[in-house]
N, C-alpha and C positions, 0 to 999 in steps of 0.2 A: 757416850755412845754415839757412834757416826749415824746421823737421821737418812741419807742417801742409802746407806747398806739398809739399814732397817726397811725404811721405802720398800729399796728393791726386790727385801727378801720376801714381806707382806703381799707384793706386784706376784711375786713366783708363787707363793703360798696360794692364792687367789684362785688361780689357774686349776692346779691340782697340788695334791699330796706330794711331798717331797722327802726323801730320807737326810738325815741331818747331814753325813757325808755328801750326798748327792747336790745340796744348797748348797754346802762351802766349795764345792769343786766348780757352781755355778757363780758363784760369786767372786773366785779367784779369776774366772777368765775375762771377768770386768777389770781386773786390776786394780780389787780392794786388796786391804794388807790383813794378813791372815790376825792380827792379832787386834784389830778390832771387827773383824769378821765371826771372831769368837765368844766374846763378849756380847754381841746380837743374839747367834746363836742360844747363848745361854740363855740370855734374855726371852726369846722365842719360845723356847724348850720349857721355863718357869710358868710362862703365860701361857701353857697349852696351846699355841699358836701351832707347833711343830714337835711331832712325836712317830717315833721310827718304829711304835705299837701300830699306830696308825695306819701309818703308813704301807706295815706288812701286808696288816690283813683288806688294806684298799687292792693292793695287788694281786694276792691268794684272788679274792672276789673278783677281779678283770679276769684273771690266766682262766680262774676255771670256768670261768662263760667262754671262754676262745675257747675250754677245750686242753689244757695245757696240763702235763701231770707233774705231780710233787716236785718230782727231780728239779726241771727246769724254771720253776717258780724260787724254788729254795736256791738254786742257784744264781737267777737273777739278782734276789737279793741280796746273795751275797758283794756280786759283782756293784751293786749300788750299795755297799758299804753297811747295811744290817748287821748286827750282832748275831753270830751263830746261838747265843742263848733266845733273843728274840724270836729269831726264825722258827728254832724248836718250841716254844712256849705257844706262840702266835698256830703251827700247827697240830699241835698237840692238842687246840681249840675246836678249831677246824670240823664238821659234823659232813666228810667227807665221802661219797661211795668213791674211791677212783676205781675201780674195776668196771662201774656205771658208766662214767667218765669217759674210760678207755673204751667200752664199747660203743657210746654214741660218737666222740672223735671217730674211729673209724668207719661207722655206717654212715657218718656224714662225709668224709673223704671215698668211700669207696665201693660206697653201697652195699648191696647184697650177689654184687658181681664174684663169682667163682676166679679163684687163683687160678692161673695160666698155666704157671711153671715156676719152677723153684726160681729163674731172677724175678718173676712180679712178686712172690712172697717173700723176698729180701727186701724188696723196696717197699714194701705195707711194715714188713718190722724196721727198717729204717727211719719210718717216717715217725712209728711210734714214738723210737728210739731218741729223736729230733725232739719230738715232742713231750719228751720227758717223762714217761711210762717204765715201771721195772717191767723184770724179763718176765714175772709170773702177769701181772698185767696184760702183758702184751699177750703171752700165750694165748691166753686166754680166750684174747678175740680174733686170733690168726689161725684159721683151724684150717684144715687141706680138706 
């Protein structure tokens, strides 16, 4: 096992949470060789050091203090390399209101200021939209 990869991946681990994809893609741009890069990783993975359970529900817990709804959580993770069974298992967890959620996201964005006209009530459901809210969510707290 290369001690410099291991090093570096323990340096990154240190910091924050990492998804196992997201290490290897961090470490390929050091210009380690993917097959003792793998070998680490396993390594890591055995010794609890690095786990993309973990990992999920570190994220779930940041997004939804920002405010961020399922949609866009589930799909970051994807985008960093998450198993779609993770994703579901990790949210299926989850002891979520988002409709709570949706509502303080937008009284924090937008107050309890009255819609103007149908373009500022496109751009309040946009923003949801952005923020990763479904369409009955969003209704919900976009009312005329």
């Amino acid at each position: 096992m290369n001690k410099a990869i291991l090093h570096k991946s323990i340096d990154l681990l240190s910091r924050r949470e990492h998804s196992e994809q997201e290490l290897q893609n961090k470490l390929l741009q050091r210009e380690f060789e993917l097959a003792e890069i793998a070998s680490v990783l396993t390594y890591l993975s055995e010794k609890g050091y690095l786990s993309d359970e973990r990992f999920t529900e570190s994220i779930y817990r940041l997004r939804v203090n920002k405010g961020y709804g399922e949609r866009y959580i589930q799909n970051e993770l994807s985008q960093k390399g998450v198993s779609r069974s993770i994703i579901s298992l990790i949210a299926e967890n989850q002891e979520i209101d988002w409709y709570h959620l949706a509502k303080n996201t937008y009284l924090k964005r937008f107050g309890e200021r009255e819609i103007v006209d149908q373009r500022d009530k496109a751009k309040r459901i946009r923003f949801m939209q952005y923020r990763g809210f479904s369409t009955d969510q969003i209704m919900s707290v976009v009312i005329d």
